[in-house]
N, C-alpha and C positions, 0 to 999 in steps of 0.2 A: 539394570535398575534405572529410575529416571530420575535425574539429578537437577538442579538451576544449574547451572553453568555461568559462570564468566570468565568472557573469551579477551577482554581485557578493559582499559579503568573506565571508568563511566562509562561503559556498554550497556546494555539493555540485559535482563537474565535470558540466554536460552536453556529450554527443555528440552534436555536431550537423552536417549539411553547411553547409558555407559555402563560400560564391566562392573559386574558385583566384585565387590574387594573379598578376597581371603584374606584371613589371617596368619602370619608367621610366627614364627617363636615371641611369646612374651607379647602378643597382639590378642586384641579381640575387634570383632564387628557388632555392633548392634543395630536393629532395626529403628527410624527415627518415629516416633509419632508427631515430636512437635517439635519445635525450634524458635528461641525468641529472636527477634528481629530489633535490635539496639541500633542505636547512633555508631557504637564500635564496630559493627562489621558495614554500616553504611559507609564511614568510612574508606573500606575497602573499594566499595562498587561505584563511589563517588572518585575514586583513582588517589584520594588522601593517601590513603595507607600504602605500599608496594608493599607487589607480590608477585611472582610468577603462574603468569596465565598458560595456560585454563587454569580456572581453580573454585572450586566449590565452596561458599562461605557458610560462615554460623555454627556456632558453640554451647549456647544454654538450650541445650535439650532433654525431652523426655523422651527414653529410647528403650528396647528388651533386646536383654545379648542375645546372637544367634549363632555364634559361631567363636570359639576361642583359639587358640595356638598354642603350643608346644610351652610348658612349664606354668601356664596361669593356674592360679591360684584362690585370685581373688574376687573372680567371680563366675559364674556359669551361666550356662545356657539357661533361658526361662528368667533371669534376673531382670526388675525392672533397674534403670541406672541414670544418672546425669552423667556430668562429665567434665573434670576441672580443665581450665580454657590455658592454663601455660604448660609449656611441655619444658621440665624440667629432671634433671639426672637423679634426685632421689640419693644423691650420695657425697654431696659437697657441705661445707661446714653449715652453709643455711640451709638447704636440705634437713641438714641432721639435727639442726635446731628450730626445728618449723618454721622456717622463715624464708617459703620455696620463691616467694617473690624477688626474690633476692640473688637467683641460681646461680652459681658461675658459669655454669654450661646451660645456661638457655636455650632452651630449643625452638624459642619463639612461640606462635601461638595458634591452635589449631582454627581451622580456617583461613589462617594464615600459609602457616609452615606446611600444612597439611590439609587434605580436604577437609572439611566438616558437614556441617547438619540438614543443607538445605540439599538433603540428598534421601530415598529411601534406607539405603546402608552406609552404616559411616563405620571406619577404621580406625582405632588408635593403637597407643601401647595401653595396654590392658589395665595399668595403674591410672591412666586417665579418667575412668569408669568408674564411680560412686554409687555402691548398690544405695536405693532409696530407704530410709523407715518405712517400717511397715502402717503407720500412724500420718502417712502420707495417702490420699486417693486419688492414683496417679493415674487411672483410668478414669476418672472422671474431673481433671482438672489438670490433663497434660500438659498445657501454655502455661499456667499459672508456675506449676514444680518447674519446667522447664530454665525458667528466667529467673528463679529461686539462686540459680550458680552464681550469679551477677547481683542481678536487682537488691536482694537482700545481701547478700555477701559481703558485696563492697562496705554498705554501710556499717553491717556487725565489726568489719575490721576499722575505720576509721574510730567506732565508739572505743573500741578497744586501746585503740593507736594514742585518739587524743584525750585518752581516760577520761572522759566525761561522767561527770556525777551528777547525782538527783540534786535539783535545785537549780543547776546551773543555767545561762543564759547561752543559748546555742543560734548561731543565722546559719543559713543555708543558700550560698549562695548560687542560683540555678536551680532554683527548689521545685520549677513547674518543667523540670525535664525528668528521662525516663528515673536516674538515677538518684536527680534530688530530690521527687517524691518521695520515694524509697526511705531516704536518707532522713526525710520529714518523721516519716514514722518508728524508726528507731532510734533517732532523737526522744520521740517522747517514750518509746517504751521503756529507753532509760532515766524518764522521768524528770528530763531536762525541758525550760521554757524555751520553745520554740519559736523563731523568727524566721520566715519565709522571704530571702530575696528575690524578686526577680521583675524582666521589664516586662513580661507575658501574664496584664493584671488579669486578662481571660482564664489563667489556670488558677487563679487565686481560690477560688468555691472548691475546688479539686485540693490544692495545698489544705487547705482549714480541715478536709475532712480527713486526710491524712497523717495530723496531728499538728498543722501550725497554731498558735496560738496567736499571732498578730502576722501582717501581711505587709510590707513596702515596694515601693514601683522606685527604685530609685531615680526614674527620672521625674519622678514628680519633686523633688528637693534635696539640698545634702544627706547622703543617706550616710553619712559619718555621724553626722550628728541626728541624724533619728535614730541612728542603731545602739547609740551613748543615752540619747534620750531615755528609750525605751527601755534602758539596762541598769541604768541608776549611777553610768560614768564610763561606762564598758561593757561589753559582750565578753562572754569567759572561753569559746570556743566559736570559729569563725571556720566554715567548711565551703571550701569553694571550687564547683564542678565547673564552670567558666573557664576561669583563670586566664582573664584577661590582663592586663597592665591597670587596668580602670579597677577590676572587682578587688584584685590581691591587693591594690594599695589602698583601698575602701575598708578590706576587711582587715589590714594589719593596723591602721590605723583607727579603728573601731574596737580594737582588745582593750580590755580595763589590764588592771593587777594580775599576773599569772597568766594573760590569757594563751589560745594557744591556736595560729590556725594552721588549717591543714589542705592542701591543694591536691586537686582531683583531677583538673582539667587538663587534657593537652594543647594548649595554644601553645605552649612554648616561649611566652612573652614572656621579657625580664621589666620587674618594677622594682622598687624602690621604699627600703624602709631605714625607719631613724633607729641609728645605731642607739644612740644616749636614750630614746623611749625604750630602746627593745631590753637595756642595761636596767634603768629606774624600774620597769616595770617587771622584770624577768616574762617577756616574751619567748615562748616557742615558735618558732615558722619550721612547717616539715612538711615531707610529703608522704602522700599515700599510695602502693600503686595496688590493685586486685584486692584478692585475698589468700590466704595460705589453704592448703586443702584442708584441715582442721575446722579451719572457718566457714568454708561451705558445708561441712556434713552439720556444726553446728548451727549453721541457717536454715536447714533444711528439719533440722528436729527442731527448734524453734517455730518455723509455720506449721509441722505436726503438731505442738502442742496448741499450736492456736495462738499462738503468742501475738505475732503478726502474721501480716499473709500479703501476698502481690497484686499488685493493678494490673492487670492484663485488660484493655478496652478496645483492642484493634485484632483483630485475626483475618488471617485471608490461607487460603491455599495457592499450590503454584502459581495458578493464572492467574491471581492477583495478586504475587506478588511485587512485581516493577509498581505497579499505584500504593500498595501501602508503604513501601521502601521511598517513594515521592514523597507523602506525607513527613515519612520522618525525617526525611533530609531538612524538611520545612519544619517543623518542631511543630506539626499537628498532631500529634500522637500525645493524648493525656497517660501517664505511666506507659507501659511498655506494651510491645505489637506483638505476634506470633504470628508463624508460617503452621499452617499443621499439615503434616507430610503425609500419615499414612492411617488407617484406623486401627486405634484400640487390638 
């Protein structure tokens, strides 16, 4: 099959044949058609992330099983599928209480731990495979279902996470990146007023049509106090894909009564919040990480009913991929890219 290949960190992709994977017990392969191209596996190719080279990236795809292993179950030959992005045991107490993000036995994360997407055949355990709805047109909107695993997912679990209610006062901070878009419009389709962070005021036209409802450049002035402005004394929920030392102390200090934010980002920065506000005001600070696989299938019947649906504005096939992977390294990419691997 022919695969992207990276031969190690910030290397260039090469195109090369490699062995088509079989499957082993409790494995299946499926064929990729499409694969989204996030900031999370640029990462990888950017040498942020480690991993052991060679190794194939990419995880939100649109793929048809073609071959299964000994004891699967759960899906067959001819199934269109996605594919959940943590490899998890499926039998530990978060496991058992849907809360796989959590696993004791992590298995890390495919295109990580494991080849993935940006390949014509890709291998898992076979529970990693998400047959699609049928209320899904995955033949004619591959890229779009593909980043459905992510793009939407993430957000449906933060809505859930930091129970957001209709009415409420929501920012977004990193709102003109792939995930904060995203995050924009599930913000409003739970009916929350929407505040769009960020210092990329070029994706702002893109943010609004999304569902932001007002826009801030915070380097145009205290964005503490536009965000209090704009909120009547407080923001009730603050989401922030950043997570910078600058954004988390912007947005913890921007919570009114109750509020509650939620960190997305991996900088890894530590900031700083006032205990006595966080007591007066009963603040929540927490984090978010993915989604549980629960969460993806209900993202995914969600854009089948039309509810919301994904930005996919960039596509390339192999040979361009290293330029459109350039872009996103540069935060040129309005909502998210895709590779499309093979036809229909």
């Amino acid at each position: 099959m022919k695969a992207l290949v990276l031969n190690g960190p910030g290397e260039p992709f090469s195109l090369e044949t490699v062995p088509d994977p079989a499957p082993g017990p409790g494995e299946a392969v499926a064929k990729v058609i499409a694969c989204g191209a996030g900031l999370t596996i640029q990462h990888v190719k950017a040498g942020r992330a480690k991993v052991d080279y060679p190794r194939i990236i990419g995880h939100e795809i649109t793929g048809i099983i073609e071959a299964v292993g000994a004891g699967v179950t759960n899906v067959k030959v001819g199934d269109p599928v996605t594919a959940y992005f943590y490899l998890t045991c499926g039998a530990c107490k978060w496991c058992r209480i849907d809360r796989e993000t959590m696993c004791e036995n992590f298995g890390g994360y495919i295109g990580r731990a494991c080849d993935g997407g940006y390949a014509e055949l890709m291998k898992l355990p076979a529970r990693n495979f998400l047959k699609l709805p049928e209320t899904l047109d995955w033949k004619a909107h591959p890229a779009e279902i593909g980043v459905i695993t992510d793009a939407i997912a993430t957000p449906v679990k933060v809505v859930r996470h930091a129970n957001i209610k209709a009415g409420e006062t929501v920012a977004v901070f990193g709102a003109g990146g792939g995930l904060g878009i995203h995050m924009l419009m599930l913000a409003k389709w739970a009916h929350a007023r929407v505040i769009a962070v960020d210092i990329a005021a070029d994706k702002f036209d893109a943010c609004r049509k999304a569902g932001a409802d007002i826009c801030i450049n915070p380097r145009d002035g205290d964005a503490v106090e536009a965000l209090k402005d704009l909120s009547g004394g407080g923001i009730d929920v603050a989401i922030d894909f950043v997570s910078s030392t600058e954004t988390l102390e912007t947005a913890v200090q921007a919570l009114g009564r109750g509020g509650r934010m939620v960190t997305l980002g991996g900088s890894g920065q530590n900031f700083s919040a006032n205990s006595h506000a966080m007591l007066e005001k009963e603040l929540v600070l927490m984090g978010s990480r993915y989604a549980t696989r629960q969460e993806v299938i209900d993202s995914l019947e969600l854009c089948g009913r039309g509810d919301v649906w994904p930005l996919v504005t960039e596509t390339a096939d192999f040979s361009g991929a290293e330029a459109l992977h350039e872009r996103v390294e540069h935060g040129l990419v309005t909502g998210r890219a895709a590779i499309m691997v093979s036809d229909v």
